[in-house]
TIDO-944876 format. One record per atom (N, C-alpha, C, O): residue number from 0; residue in one letter; atom name; x, y, z. Coordinates in nm, 3 decimals, m for minus. Layout:
% residues N
NUM	a	CA	X	Y	Z
...
% end
This chain:
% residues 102
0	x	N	m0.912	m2.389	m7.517
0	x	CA	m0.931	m2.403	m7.374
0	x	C	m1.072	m2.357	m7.339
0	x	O	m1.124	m2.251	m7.372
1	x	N	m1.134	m2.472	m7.256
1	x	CA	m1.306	m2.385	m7.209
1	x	C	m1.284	m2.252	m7.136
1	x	O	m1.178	m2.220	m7.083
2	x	N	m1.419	m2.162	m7.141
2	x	CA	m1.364	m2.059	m7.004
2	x	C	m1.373	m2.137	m6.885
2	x	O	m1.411	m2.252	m6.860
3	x	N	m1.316	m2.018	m6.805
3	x	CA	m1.316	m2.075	m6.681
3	x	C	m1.486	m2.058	m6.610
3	x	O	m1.574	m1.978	m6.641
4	x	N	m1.485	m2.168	m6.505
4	x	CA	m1.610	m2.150	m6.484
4	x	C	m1.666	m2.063	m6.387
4	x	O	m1.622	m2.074	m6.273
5	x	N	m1.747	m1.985	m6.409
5	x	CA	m1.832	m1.879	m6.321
5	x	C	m1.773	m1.764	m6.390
5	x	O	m1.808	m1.655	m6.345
6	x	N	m1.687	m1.765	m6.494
6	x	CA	m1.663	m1.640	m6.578
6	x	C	m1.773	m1.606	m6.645
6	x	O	m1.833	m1.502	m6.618
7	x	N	m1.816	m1.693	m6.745
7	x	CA	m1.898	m1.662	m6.860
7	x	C	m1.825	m1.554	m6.943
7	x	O	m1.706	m1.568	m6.969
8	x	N	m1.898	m1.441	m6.988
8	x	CA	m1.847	m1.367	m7.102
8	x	C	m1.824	m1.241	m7.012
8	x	O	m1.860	m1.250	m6.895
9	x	N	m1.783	m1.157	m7.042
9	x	CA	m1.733	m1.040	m6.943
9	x	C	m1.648	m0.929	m7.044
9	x	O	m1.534	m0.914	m7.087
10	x	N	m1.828	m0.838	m7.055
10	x	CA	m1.837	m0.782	m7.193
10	x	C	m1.816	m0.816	m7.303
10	x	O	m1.879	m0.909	m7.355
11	x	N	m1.743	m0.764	m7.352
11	x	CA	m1.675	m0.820	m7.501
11	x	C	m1.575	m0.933	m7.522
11	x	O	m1.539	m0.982	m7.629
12	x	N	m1.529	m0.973	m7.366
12	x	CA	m1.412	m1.022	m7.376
12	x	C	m1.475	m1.178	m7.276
12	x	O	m1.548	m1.191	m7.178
13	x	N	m1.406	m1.267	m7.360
13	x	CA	m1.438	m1.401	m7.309
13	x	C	m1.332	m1.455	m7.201
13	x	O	m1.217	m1.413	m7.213
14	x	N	m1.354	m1.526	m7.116
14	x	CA	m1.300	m1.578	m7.049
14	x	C	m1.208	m1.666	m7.090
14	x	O	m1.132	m1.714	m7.007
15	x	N	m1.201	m1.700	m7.215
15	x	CA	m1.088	m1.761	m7.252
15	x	C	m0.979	m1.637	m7.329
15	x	O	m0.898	m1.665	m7.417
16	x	N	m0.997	m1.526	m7.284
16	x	CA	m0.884	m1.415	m7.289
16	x	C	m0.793	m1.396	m7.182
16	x	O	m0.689	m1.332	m7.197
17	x	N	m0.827	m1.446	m7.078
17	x	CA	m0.798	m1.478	m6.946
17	x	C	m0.693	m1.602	m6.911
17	x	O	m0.647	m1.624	m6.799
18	x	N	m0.668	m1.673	m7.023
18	x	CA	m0.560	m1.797	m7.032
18	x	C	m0.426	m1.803	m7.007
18	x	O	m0.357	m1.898	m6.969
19	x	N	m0.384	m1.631	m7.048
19	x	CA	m0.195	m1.607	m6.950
19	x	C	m0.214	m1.624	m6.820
19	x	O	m0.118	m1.640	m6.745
20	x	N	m0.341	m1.622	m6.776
20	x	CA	m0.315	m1.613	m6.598
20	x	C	m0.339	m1.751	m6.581
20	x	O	m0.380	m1.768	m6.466
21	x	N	m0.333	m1.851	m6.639
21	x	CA	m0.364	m2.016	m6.614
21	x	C	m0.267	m2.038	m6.700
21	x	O	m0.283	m2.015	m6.820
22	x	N	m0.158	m2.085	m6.652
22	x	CA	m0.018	m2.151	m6.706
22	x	C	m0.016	m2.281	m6.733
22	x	O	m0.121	m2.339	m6.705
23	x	N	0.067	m2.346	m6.778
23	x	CA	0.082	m2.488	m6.804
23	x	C	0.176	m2.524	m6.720
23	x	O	0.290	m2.487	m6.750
24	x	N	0.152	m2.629	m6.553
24	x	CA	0.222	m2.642	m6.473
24	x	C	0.269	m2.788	m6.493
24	x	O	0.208	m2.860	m6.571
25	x	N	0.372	m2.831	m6.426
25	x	CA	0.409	m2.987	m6.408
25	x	C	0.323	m2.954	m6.289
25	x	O	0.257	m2.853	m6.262
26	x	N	0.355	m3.141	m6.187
26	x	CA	0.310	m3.151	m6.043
26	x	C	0.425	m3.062	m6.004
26	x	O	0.391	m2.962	m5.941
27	x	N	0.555	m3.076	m6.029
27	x	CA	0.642	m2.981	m5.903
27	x	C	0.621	m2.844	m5.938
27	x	O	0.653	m2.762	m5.852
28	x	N	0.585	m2.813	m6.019
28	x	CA	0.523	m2.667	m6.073
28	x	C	0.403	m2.633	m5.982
28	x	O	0.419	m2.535	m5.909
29	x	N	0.310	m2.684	m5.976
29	x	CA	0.189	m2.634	m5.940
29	x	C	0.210	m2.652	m5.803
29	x	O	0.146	m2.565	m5.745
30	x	N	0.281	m2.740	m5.707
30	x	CA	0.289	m2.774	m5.541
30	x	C	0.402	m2.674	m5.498
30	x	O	0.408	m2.629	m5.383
31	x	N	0.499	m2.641	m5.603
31	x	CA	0.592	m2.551	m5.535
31	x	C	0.518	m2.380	m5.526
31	x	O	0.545	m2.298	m5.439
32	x	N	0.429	m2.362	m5.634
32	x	CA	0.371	m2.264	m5.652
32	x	C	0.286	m2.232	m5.535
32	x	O	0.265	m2.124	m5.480
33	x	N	0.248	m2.339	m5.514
33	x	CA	0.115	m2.327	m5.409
33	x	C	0.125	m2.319	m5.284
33	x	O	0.032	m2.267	m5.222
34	x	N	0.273	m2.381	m5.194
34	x	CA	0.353	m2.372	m5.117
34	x	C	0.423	m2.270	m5.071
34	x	O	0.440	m2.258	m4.950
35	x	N	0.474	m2.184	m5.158
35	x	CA	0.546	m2.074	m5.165
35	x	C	0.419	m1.987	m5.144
35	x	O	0.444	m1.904	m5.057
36	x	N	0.310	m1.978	m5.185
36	x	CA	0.238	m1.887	m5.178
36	x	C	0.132	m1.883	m5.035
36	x	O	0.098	m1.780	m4.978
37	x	N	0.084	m2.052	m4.989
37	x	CA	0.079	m2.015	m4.861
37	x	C	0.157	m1.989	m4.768
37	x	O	0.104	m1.966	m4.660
38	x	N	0.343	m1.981	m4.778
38	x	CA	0.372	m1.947	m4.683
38	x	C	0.439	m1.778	m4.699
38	x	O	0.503	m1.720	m4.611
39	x	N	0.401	m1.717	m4.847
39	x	CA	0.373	m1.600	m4.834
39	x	C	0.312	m1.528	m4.806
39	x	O	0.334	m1.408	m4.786
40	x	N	0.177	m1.616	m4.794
40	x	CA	0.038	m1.551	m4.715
40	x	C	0.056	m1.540	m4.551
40	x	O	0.017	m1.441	m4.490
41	x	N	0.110	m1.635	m4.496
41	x	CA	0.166	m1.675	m4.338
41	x	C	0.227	m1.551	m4.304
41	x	O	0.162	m1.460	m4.253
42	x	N	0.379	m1.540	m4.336
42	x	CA	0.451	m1.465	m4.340
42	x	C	0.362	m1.315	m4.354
42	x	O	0.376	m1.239	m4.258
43	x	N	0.278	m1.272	m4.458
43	x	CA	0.180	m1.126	m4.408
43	x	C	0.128	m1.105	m4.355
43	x	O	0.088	m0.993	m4.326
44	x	N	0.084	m1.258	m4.292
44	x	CA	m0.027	m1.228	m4.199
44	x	C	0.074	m1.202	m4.053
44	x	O	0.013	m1.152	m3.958
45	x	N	0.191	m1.226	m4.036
45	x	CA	0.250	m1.219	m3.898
45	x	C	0.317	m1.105	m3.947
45	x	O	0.351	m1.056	m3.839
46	x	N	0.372	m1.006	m4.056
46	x	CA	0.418	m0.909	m4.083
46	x	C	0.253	m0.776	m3.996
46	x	O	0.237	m0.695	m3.905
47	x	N	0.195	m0.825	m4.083
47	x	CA	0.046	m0.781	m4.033
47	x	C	0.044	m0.757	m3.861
47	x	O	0.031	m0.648	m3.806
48	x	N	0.063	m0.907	m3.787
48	x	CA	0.043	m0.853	m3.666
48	x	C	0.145	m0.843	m3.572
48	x	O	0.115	m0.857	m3.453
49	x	N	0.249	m0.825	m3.600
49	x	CA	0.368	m0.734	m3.525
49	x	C	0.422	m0.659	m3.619
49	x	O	0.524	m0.701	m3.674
50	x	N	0.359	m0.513	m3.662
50	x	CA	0.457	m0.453	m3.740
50	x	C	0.581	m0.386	m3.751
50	x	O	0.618	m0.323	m3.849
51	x	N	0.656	m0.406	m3.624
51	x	CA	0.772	m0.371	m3.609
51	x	C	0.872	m0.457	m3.549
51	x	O	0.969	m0.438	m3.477
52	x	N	0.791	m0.602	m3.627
52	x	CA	0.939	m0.710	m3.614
52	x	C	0.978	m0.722	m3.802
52	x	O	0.920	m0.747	m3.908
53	x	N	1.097	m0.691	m3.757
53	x	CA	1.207	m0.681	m3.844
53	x	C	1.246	m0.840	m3.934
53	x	O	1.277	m0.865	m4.050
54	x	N	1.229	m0.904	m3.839
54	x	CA	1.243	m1.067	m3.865
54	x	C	1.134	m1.087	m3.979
54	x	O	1.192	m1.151	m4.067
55	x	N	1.015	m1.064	m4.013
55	x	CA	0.903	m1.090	m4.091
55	x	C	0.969	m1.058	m4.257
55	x	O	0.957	m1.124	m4.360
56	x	N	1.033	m0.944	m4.233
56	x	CA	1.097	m0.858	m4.326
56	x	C	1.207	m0.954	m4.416
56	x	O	1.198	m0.983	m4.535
57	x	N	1.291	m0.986	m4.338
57	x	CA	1.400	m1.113	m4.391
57	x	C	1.400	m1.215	m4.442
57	x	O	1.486	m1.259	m4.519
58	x	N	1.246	m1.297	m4.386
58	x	CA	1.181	m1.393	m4.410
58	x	C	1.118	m1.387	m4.557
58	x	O	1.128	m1.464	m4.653
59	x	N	1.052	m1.269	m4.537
59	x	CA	0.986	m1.253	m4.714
59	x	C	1.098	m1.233	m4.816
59	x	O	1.075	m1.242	m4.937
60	x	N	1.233	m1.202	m4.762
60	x	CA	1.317	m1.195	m4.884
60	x	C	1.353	m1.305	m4.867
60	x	O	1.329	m1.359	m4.975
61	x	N	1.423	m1.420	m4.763
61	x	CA	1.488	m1.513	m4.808
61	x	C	1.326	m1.643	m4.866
61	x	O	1.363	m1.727	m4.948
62	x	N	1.241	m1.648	m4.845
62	x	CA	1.156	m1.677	m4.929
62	x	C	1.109	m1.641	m5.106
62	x	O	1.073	m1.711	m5.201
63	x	N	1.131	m1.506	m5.087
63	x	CA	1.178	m1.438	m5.248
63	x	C	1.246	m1.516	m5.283
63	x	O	1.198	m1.597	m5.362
64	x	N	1.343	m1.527	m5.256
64	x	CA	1.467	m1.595	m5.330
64	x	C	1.479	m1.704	m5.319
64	x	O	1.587	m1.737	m5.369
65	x	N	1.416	m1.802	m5.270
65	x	CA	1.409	m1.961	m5.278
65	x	C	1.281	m1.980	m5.372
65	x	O	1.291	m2.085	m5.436
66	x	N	1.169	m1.912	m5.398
66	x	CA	1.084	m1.870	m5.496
66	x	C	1.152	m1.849	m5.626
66	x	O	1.138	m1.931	m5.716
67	x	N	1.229	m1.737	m5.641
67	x	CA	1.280	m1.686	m5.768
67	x	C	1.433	m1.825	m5.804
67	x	O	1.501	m1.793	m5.902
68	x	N	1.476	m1.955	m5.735
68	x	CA	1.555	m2.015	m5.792
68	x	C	1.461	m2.162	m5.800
68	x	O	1.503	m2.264	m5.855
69	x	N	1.330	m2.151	m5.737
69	x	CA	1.254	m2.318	m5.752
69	x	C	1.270	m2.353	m5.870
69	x	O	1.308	m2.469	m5.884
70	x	N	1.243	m2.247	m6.029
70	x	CA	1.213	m2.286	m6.157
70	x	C	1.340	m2.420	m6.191
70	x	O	1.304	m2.519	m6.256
71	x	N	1.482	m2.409	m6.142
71	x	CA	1.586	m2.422	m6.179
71	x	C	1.609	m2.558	m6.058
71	x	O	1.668	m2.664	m6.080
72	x	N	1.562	m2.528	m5.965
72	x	CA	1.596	m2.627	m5.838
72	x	C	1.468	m2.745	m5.882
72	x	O	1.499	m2.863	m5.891
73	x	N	1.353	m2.707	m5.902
73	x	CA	1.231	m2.817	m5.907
73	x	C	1.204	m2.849	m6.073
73	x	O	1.097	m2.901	m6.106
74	x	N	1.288	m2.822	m6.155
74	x	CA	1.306	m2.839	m6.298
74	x	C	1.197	m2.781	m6.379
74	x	O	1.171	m2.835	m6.487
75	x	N	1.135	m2.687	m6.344
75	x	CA	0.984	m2.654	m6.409
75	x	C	1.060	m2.503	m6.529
75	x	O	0.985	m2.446	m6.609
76	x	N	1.181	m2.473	m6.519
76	x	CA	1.218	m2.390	m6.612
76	x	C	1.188	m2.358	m6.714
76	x	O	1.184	m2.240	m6.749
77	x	N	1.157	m2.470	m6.797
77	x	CA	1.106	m2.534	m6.945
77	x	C	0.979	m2.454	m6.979
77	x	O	0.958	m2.413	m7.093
78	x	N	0.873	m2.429	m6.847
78	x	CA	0.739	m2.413	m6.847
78	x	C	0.769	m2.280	m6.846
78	x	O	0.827	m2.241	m6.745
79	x	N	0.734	m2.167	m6.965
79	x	CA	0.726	m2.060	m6.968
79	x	C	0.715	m1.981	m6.843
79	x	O	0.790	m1.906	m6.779
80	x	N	0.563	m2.036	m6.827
80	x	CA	0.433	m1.929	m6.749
80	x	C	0.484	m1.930	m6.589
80	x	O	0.498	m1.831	m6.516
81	x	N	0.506	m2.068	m6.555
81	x	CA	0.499	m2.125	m6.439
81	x	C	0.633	m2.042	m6.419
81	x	O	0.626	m1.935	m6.358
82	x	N	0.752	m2.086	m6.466
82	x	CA	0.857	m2.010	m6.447
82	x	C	0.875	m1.861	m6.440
82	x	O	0.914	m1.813	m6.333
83	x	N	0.857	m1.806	m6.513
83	x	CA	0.816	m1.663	m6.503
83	x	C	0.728	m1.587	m6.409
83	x	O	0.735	m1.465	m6.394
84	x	N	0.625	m1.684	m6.334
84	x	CA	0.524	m1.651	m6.206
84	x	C	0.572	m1.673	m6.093
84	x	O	0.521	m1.635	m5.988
85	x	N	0.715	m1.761	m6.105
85	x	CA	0.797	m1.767	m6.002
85	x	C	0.896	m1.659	m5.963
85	x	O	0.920	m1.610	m5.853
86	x	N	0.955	m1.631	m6.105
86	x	CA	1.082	m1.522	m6.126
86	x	C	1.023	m1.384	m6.101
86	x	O	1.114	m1.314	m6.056
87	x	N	0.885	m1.301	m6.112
87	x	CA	0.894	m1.198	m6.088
87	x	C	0.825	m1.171	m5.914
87	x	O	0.839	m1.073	m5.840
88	x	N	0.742	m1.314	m5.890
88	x	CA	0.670	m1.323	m5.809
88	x	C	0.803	m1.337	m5.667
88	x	O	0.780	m1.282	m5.559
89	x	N	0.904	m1.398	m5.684
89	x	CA	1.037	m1.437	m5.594
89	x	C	1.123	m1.306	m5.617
89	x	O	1.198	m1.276	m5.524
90	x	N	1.121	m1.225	m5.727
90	x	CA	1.200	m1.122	m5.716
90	x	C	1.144	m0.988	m5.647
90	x	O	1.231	m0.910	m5.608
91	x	N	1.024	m0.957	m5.627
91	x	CA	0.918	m0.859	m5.547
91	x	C	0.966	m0.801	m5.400
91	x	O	0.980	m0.686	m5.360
92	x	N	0.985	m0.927	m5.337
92	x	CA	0.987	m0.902	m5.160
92	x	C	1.167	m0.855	m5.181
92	x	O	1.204	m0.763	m5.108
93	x	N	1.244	m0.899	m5.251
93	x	CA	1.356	m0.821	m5.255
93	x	C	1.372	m0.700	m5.291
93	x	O	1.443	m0.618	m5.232
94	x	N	1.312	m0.681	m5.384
94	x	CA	1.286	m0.514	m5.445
94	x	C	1.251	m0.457	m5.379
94	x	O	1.296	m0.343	m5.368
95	x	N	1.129	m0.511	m5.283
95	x	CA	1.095	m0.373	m5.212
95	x	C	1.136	m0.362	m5.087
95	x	O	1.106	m0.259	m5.026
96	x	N	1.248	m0.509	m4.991
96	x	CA	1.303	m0.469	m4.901
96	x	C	1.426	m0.359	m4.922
96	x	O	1.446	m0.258	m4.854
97	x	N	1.503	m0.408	m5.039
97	x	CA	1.601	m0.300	m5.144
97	x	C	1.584	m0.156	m5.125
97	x	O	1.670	m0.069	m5.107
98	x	N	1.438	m0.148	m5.135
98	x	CA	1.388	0.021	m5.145
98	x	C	1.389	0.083	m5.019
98	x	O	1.424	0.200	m4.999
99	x	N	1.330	m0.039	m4.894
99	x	CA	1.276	0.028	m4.776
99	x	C	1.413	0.071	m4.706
99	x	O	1.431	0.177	m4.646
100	x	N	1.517	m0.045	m4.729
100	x	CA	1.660	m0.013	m4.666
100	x	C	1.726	0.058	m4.750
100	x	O	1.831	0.095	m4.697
101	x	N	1.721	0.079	m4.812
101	x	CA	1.860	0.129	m4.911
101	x	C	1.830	0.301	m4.972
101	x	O	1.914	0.356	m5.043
% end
């Protein structure tokens, strides 16, 4: 794999050490990924500016969890990386609503 570009070398370590964080996506892999993540960005940014609506809170978990079952719903399971960036990335906002309530 080339490095990535505007890495170059970075010390000792090349930019093609950097290749677990660049997965091997399908198309429904890479659009569900990318989807889920701007509307996890949405969702902080309105957690951000009302911090004591409760609703923001619910939202990031039931988003968690339509995140943590896409691998299985959008067939990308197969794909290690992609799957696994879904599963811990969809399991997060539950864990830590888990903690704040419980």
């Amino acid at each position: 794999m080339a490095p990535v570009a505007g890495l170059g070398d970075v010390g000792d370590r090349r930019a093609d050490d950097l290749t677990p964080i660049v997965v091997t996506t399908s198309t429904a892999a890479l659009w569900t990924l990318i989807v889920f993540g701007v509307l996890f960005a949405a969702t902080a940014l309105w957690s951000l500016a009302s911090p004591g609506s409760v609703a923001s809170e619910y939202v990031h978990v039931a988003l968690g969890v339509l995140l943590f079952i896409s691998p299985w719903v959008f067939a990308y399971s197969g794909l290690g990386g992609a799957a696994w960036t879904s599963w811990v990335a969809g399991s997060r906002p539950c864990r830590g609503h888990v903690r704040m309530r419980g």
